[in-house]
C-alpha positions as CSV (number, residue, x, y, z in Angstrom):
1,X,32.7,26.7,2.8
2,X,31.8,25.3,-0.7
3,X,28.7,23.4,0.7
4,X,27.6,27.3,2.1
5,X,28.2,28.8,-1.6
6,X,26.4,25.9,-3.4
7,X,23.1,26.2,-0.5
8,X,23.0,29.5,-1.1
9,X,22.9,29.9,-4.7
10,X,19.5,27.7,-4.5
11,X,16.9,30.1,-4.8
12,X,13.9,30.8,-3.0
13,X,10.9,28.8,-4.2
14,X,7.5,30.8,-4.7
15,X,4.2,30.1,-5.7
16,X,4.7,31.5,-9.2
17,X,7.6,29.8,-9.9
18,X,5.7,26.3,-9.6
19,X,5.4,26.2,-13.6
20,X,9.6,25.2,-13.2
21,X,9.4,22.6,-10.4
22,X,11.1,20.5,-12.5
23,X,14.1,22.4,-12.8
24,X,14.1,23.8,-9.6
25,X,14.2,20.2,-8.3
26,X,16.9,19.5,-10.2
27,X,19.3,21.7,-9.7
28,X,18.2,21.1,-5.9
29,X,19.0,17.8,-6.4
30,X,22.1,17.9,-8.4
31,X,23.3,20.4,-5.4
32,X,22.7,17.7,-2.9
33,X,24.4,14.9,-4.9
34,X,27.4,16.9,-5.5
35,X,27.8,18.0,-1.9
36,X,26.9,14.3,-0.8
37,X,24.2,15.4,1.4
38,X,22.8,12.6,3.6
39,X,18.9,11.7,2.3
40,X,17.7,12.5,5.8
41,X,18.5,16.3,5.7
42,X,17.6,17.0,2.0
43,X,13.9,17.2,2.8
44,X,14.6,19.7,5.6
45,X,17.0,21.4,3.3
46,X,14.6,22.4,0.6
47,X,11.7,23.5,2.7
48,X,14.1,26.2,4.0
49,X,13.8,27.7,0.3
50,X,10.1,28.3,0.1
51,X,7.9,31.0,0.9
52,X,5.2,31.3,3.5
53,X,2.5,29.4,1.3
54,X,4.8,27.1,0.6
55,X,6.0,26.6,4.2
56,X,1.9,26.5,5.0
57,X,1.2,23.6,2.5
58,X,4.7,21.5,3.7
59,X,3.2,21.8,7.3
60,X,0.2,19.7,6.1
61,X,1.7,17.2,4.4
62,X,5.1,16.5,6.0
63,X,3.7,13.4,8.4
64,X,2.8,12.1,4.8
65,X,6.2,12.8,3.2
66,X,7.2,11.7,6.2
67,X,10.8,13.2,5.6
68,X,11.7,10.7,2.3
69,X,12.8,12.8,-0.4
70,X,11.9,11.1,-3.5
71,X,8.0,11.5,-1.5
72,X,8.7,14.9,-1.0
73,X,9.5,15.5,-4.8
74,X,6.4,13.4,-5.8
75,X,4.2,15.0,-3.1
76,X,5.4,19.2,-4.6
77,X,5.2,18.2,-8.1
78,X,1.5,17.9,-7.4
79,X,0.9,21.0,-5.2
């Protein structure tokens, strides 16, 4: 039930809100340390926070990512 509260105060990621990817990442991450959340779902995990242009760009650059977190960080920093 704790691990449902902590997902679901994560908000959703939009285009605009880019200029914080930092933080947003952060507390993302901080999230998945403190629920223990196993690397291989984290990727999966985040994308479900984004919008559709969001969801558009992660569709062309997961095989890159190729679902490796610290990639995926790297890889939206620079979208």
């Amino acid at each position: 039930m704790q691990e449902k509260i902590a997902l679901q105060s994560i908000h959703t990621l939009t285009t605009e809100e880019m200029i914080q990817i930092d933080q947003w990442l952060s507390i993302l991450n901080k999230t998945f340390e403190d629920l223990e959340f196993p690397p291989l779902y984290r990727v999966f995990q985040a994308t479900t926070y984004f919008n559709d242009e969001l969801q558009i760009w992660y569709e062309t650059t997961k095989h890159e990512i190729n679902n490796d977190w610290s990639s995926f960080c790297d890889r939206l920093k620079q979208y």
